[in-house]
C-alpha positions as CSV (number, residue, x, y, z in Angstrom):
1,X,40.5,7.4,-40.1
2,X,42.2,4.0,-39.2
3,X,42.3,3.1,-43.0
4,X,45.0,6.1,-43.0
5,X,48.0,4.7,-41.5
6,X,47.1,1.2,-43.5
7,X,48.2,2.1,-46.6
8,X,51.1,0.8,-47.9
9,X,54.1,3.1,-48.3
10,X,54.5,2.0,-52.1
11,X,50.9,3.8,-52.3
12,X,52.2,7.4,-52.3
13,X,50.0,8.3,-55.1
14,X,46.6,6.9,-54.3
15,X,47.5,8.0,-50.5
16,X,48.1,11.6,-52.1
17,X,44.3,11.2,-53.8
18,X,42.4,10.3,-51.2
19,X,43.7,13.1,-49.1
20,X,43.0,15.5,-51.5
21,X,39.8,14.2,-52.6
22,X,38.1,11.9,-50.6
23,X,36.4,14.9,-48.3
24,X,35.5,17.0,-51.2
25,X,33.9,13.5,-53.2
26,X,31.7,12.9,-50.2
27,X,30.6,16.6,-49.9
28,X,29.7,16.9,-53.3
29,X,27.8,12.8,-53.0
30,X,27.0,12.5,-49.5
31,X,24.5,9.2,-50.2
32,X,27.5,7.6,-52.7
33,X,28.9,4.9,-51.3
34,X,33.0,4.8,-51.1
35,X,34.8,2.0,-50.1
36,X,38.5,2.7,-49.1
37,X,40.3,-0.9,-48.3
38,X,43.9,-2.1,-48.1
39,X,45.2,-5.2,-49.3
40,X,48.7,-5.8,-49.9
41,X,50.1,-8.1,-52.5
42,X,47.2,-7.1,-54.7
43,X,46.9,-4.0,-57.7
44,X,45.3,-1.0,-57.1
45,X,42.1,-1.0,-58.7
46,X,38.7,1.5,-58.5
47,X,35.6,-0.4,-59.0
48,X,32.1,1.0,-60.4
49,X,28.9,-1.2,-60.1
50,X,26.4,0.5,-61.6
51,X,22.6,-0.6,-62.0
52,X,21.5,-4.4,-63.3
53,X,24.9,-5.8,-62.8
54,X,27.2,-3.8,-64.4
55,X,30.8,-3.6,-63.1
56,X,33.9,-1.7,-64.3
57,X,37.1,-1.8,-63.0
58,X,40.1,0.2,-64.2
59,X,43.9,0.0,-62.7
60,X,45.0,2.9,-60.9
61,X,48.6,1.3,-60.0
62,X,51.2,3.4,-60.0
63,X,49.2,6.7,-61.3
64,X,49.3,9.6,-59.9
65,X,46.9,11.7,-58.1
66,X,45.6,13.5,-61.3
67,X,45.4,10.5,-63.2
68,X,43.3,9.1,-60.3
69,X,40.7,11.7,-60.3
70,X,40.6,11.7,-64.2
71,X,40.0,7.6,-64.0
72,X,37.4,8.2,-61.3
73,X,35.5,11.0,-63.6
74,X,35.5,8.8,-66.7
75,X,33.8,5.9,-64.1
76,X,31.7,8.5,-63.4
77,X,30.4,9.6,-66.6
78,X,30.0,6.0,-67.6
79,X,27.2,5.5,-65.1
């Protein structure tokens, strides 16, 4: 996991959620693709593309780990 000691300290929460989740997401979805990448300077964001071109993107800055997981479910049932 050289992603994990990437992450920004000021990224506590989303750090918390992909700890907590990220294992259990691709048990559950072993053919979804997740893609985990740092950038600093910029918001943290979660990004659907779903089929013919459609993207959504909702900002997860700040949140914390619950408020994560209930962004990523609403992405979800979107699809």
């Amino acid at each position: 996991m050289a992603w994990k000691s990437l992450l920004t300290k000021n990224l506590q929460e989303l750090r918390d959620f992909i700890f907590g989740s990220y294992k259990d997401l691709k048990k559950a979805n072993p053919n979804f693709p997740i893609l985990i990448r740092e950038a600093s300077g910029v918001e943290a964001k979660l990004i659907a593309r779903y089929d013919l071109g459609v993207e959504k993107t909702v900002s997860i800055d700040g949140l914390p780990a619950a408020d994560i997981s209930k962004q990523l479910e609403a992405l979800v049932t979107k699809a």
